[in-house]
GUFITI-741895 format. One line per field, with one value per residue (C-alpha): residue number from 1; chain; y negated, x, z. Coordinates in steps of 0.5 Angstrom, whole numbers, plus 500, padded with zeros to 3 digits. Layout:
N
k = c(NUM / ...)
c = c(A / ...)
Y = c(Y / ...)
X = c(X / ...)
Z = c(Z / ...)
END
This chain:
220
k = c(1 / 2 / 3 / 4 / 5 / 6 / 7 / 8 / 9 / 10 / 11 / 12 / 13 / 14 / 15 / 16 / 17 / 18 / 19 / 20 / 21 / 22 / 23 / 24 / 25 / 26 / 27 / 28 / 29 / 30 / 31 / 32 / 33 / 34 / 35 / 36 / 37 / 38 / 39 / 40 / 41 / 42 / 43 / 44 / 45 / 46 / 47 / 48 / 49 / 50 / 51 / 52 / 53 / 54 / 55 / 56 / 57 / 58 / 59 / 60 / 61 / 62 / 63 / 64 / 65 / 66 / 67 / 68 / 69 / 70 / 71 / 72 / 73 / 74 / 75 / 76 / 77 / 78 / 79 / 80 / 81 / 82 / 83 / 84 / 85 / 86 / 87 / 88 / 89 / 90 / 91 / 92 / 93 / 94 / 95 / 96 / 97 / 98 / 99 / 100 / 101 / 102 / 103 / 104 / 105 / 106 / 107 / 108 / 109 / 110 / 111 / 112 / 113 / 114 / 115 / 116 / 117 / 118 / 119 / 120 / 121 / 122 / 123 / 124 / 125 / 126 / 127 / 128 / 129 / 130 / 131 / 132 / 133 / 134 / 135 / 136 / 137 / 138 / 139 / 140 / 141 / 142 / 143 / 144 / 145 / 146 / 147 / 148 / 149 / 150 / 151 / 152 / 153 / 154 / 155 / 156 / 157 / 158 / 159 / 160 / 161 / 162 / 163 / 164 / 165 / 166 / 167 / 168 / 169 / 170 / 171 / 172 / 173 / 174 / 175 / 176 / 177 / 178 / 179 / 180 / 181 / 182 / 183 / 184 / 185 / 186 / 187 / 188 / 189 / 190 / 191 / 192 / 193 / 194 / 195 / 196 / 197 / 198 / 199 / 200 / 201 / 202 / 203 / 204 / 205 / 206 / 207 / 208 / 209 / 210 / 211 / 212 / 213 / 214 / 215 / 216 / 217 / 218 / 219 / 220)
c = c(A / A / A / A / A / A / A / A / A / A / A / A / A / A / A / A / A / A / A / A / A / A / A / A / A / A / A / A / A / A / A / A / A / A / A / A / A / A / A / A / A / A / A / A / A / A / A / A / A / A / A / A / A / A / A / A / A / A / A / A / A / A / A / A / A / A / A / A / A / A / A / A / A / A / A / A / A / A / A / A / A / A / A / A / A / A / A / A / A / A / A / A / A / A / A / A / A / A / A / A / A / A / A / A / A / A / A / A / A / A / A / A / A / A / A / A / A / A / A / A / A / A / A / A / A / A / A / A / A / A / A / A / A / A / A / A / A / A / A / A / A / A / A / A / A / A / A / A / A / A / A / A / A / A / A / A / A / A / A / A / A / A / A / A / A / A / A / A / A / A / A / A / A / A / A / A / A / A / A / A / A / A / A / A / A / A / A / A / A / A / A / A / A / A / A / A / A / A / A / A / A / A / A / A / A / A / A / A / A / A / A / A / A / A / A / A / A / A / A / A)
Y = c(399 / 393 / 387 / 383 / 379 / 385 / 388 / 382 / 381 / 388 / 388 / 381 / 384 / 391 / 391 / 392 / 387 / 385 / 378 / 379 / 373 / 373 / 369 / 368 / 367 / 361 / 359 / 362 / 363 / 359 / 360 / 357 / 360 / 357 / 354 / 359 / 365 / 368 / 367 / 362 / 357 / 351 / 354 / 356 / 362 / 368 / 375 / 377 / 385 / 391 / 397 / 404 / 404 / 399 / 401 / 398 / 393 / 391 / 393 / 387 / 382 / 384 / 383 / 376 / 373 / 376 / 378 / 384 / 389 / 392 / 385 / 386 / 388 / 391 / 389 / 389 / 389 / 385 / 386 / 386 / 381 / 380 / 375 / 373 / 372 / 372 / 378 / 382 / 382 / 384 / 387 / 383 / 386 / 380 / 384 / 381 / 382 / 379 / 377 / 377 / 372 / 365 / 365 / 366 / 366 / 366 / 370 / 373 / 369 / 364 / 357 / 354 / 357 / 352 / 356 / 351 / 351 / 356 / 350 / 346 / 350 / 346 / 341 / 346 / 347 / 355 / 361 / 362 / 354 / 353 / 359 / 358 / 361 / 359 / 357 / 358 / 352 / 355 / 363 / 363 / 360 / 364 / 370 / 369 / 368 / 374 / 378 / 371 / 371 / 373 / 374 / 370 / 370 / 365 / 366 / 364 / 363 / 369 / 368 / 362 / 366 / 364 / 357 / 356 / 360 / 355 / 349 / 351 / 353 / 346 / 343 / 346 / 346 / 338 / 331 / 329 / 331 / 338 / 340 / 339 / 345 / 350 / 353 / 355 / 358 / 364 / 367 / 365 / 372 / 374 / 381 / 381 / 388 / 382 / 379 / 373 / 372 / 369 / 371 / 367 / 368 / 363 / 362 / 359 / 359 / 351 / 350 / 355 / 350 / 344 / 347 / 349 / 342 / 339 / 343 / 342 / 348 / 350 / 353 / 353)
X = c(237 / 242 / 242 / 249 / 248 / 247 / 253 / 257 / 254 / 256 / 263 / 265 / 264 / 268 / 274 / 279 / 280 / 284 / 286 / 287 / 292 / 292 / 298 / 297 / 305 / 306 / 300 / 296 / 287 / 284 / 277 / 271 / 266 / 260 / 257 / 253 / 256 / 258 / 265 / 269 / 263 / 267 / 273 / 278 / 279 / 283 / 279 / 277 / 275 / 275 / 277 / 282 / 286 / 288 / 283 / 278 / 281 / 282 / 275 / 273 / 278 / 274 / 267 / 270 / 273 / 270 / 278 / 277 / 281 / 285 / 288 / 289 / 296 / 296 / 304 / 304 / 302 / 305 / 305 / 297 / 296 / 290 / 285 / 281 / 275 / 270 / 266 / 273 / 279 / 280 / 286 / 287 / 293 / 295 / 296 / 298 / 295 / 298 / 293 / 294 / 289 / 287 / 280 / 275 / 268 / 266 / 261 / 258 / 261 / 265 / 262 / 269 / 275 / 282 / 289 / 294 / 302 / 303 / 307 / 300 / 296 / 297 / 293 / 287 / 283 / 283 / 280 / 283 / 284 / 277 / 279 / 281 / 288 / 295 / 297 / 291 / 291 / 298 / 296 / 293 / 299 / 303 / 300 / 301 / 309 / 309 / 307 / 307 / 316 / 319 / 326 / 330 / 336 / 341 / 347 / 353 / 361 / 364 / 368 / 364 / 358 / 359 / 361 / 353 / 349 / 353 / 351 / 345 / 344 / 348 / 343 / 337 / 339 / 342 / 340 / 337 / 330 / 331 / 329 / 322 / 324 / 326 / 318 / 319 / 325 / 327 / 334 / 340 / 343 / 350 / 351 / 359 / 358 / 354 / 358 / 356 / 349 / 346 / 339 / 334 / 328 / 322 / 315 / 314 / 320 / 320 / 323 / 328 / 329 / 328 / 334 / 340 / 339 / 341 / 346 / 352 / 354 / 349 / 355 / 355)
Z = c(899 / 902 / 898 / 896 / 902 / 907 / 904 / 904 / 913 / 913 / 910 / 914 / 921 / 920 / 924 / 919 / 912 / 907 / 904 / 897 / 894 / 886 / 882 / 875 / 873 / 878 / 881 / 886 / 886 / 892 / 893 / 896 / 901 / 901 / 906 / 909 / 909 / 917 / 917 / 915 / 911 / 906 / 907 / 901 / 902 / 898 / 896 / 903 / 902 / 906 / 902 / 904 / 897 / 892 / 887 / 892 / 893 / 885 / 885 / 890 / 887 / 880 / 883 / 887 / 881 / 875 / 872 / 870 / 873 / 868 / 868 / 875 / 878 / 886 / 888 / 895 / 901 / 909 / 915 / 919 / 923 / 929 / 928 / 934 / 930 / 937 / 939 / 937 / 933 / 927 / 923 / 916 / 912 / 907 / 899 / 894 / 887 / 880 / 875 / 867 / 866 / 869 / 867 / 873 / 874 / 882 / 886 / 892 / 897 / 894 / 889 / 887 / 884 / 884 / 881 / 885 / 887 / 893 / 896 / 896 / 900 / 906 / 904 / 903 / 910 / 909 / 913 / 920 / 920 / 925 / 930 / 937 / 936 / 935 / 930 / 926 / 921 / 919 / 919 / 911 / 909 / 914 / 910 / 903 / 905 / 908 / 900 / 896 / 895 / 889 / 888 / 882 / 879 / 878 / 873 / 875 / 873 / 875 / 881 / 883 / 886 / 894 / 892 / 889 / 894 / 899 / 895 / 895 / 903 / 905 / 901 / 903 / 911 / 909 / 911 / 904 / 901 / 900 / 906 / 904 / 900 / 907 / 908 / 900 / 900 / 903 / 903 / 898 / 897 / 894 / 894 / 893 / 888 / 883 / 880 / 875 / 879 / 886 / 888 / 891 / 894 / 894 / 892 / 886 / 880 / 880 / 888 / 886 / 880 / 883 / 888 / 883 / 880 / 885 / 888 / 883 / 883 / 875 / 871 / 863)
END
């Protein structure tokens, strides 16, 4: 019988992998690896896994985080990007998973567990972050970008939706401190059959708020 630490090995040189990224309402679940594990020792991590469907992969995010799955929501899967691990290329296709609870008790491969702001993740050091490849220190991040958006509504007057969505796009592109705000936010969106709203794509609800406090376009 293979112990936890063969399965982990096994698992971990497949050539086809998924990070898992769990959110609990705003904050996104970072996990250390600790130092001994194949790929990747000390680095923050999500939930690294191999599965075919997304019951597997709510499986091994249970196993991982000690959330149980009832409480665990698979939303949605990016696009997979080749990882040069070395020896071969693995295909990692980042999911998002949204948990209804905040308590967790790290195992297997991982020691430490941190809920952080999504916009902080820059100053963890992550898996990919020690390869010899473009990009790699940016790439987890990159990742989580690509499943970790939501799409926010802003209620407007009516008829003063385009003037909104353009204060907010001037601000965000403008000179002022905003900018910092541009790797959060994805879109500003005005569908013209919507009328009274402005949809806004983002990471996390506070940039969008952060963002409509100073556009000077909240209406009553």
């Amino acid at each position: 019988m293979s112990s936890a630490s063969e399965i982990e090995t096994e698992r971990e040189n497949m050539t086809e992998a998924f990070v898992a990224f769990v959110r609990f309402e705003e904050k996104l679940l970072l996990l250390k690896r600790n130092g001994s594990t194949q790929h990747f020792p000390d680095l923050w991590d999500g939930v690294w896994g191999v599965a075919d469907t997304p019951e597997e992969v709510l499986d091994r995010v249970a196993q991982s985080t000690g959330i149980p799955v009832e409480d665990l929501h698979y939303h949605g899967t990016g696009p997979e990007r080749g990882i040069d691990m070395g020896r071969n290329l693995v295909d990692v296709m980042p999911i998002l998973v949204v948990s209804k609870s905040e308590e967790v008790d790290p195992s297997g491969i991982y020691t430490r567990a941190e809920w952080v702001d999504p916009g902080t993740i820059k100053d963890y050091n992550c898996i990919f972050s020690d390869l010899d490849m473009e990009n790699a220190h940016g790439l987890f991040r990159e990742m989580y970008g690509s499943v970790g958006s939501f799409l926010y509504i802003v209620k407007t007057a009516i008829n003063s939706e385009q003037r909104v969505a353009d204060e907010m796009y001037a601000r965000l592109h403008g000179s002022g401190s905003m900018v910092a705000l541009q790797g959060e936010i994805m879109s500003i969106l005005h569908p013209p059959a919507m009328r009274g709203y402005v949809f806004v794509e983002s990471s996390a609800l506070h940039h969008v708020e952060k963002l409509i406090g100073r556009s000077g376009g909240r209406d009553p």
